[in-house]
C-alpha beads as a LAMMPS data file, in Angstrom:
LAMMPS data file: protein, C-alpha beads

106 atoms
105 bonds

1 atom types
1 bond types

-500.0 500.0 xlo xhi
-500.0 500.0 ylo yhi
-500.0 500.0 zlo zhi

Masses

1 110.0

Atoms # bond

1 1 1 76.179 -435.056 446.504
2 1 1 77.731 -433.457 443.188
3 1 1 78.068 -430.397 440.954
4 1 1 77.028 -429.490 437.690
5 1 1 79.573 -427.036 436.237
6 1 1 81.473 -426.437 432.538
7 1 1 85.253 -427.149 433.648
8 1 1 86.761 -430.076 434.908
9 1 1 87.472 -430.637 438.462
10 1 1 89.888 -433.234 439.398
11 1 1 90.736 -434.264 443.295
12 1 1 87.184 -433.606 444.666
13 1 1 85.373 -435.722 447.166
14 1 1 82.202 -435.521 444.858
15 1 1 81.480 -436.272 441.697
16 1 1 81.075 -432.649 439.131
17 1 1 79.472 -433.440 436.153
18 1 1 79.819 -430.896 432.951
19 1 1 76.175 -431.830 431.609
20 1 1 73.170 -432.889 433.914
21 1 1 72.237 -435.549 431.316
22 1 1 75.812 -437.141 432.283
23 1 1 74.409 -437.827 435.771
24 1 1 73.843 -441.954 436.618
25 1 1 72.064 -441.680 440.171
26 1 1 69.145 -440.474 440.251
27 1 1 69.886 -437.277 443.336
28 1 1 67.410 -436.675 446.370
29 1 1 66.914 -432.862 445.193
30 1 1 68.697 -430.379 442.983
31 1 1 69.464 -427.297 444.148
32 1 1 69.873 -424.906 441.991
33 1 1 71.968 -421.348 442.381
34 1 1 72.712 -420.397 438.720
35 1 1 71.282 -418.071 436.088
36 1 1 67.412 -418.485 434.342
37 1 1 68.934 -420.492 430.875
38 1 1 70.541 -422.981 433.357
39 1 1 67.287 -423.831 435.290
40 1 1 65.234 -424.003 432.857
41 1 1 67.548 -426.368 431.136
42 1 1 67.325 -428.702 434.433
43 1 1 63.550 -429.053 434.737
44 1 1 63.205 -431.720 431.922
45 1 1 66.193 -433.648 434.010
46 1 1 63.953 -433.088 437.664
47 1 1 60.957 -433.792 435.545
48 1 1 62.275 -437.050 433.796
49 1 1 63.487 -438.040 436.689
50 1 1 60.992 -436.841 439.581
51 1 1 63.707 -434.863 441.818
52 1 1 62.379 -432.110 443.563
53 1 1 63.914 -429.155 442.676
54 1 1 65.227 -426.645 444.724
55 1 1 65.347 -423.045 443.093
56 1 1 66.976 -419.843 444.176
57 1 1 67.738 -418.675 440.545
58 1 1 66.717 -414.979 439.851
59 1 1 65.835 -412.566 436.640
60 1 1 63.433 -415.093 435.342
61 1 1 60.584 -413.461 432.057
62 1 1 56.961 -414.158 432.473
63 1 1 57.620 -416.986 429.701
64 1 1 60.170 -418.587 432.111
65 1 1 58.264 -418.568 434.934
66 1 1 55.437 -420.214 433.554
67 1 1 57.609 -422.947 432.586
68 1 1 58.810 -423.531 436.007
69 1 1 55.258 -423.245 437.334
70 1 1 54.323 -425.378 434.556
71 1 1 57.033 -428.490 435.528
72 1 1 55.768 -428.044 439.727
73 1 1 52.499 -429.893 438.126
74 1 1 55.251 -432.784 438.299
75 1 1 57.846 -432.491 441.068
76 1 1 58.249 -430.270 443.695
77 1 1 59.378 -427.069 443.728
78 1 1 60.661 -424.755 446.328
79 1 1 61.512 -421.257 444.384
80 1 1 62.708 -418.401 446.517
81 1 1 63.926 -415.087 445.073
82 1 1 67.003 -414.797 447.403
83 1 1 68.118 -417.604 450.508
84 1 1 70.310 -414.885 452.189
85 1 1 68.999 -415.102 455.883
86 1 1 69.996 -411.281 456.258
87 1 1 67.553 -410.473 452.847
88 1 1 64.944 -413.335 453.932
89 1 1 65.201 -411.225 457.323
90 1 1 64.487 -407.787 455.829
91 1 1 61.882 -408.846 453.674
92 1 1 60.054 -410.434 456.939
93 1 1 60.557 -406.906 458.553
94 1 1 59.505 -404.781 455.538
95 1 1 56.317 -407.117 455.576
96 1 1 54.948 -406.739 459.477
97 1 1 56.513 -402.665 459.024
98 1 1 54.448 -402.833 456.342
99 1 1 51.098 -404.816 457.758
100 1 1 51.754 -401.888 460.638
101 1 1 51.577 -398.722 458.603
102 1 1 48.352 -400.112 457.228
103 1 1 46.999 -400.468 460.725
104 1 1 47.904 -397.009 461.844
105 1 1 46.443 -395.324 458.972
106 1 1 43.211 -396.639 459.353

Bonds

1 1 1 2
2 1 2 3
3 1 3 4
4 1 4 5
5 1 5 6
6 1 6 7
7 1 7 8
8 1 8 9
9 1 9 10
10 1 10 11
11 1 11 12
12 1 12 13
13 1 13 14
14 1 14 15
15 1 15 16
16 1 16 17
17 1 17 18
18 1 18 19
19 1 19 20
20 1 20 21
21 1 21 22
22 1 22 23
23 1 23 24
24 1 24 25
25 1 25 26
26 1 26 27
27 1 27 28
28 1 28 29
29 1 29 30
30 1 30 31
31 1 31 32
32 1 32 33
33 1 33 34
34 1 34 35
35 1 35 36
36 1 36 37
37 1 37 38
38 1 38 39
39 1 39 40
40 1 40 41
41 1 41 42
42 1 42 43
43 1 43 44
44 1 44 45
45 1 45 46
46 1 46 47
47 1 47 48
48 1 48 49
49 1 49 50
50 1 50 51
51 1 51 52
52 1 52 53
53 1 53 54
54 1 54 55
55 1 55 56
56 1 56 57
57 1 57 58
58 1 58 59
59 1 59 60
60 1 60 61
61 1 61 62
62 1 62 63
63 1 63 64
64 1 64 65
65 1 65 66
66 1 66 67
67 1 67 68
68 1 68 69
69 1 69 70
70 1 70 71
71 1 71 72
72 1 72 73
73 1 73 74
74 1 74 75
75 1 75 76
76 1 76 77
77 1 77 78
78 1 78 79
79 1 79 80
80 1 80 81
81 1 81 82
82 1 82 83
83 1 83 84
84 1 84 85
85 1 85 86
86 1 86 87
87 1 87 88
88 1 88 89
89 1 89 90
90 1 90 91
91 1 91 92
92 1 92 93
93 1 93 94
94 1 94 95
95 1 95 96
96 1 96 97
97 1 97 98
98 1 98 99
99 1 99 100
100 1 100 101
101 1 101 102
102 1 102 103
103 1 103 104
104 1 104 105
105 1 105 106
């Protein structure tokens, strides 16, 4: 386990690197929580290195996205737009609610 962040951090339990390229074990999976020029700037990293890659980054452009569908041709990706349980919860709702008002006005 370990970070990825700009500052220092002294006094943790796990290793917090300031560039991804600093990294010298190769991780199980990246998970990634950040902003769109931050992911894209770890899929050559994942790629390089074939670590799955965990995404719940927002706000990407067309142009982005294809680049992250582009890089799941060569590691996994898992890419959800929010891993709140309460939104993954309403969005499940707002789906059958939806499936339902279909039904009934047919």
């Amino acid at each position: 386990m370990g970070g990825i962040e700009k500052q220092e951090h002294d006094n943790l339990v796990y290793p917090v690197y300031q560039d991804i390229n600093g990294i010298l074990e190769k991780p199980d999976v990246i998970i990634d929580f950040c902003i769109p020029k931050a992911t894209l700037s770890i899929l050559p990293f994942a790629i390089k290195h074939t670590v799955p890659l965990v995404i719940a980054t927002t706000g990407f452009t067309v142009e982005e996205q294809a680049k992250i569908e582009e890089a799941a041709c060569y590691i996994p990706i898992l890419q959800s737009a929010n891993m709140c349980y309460e939104i993954t919860l309403m969005s499940l709702i707002a789906s059958e609610l939806s499936k339902e008002l279909v039904r009934k006005s047919n």
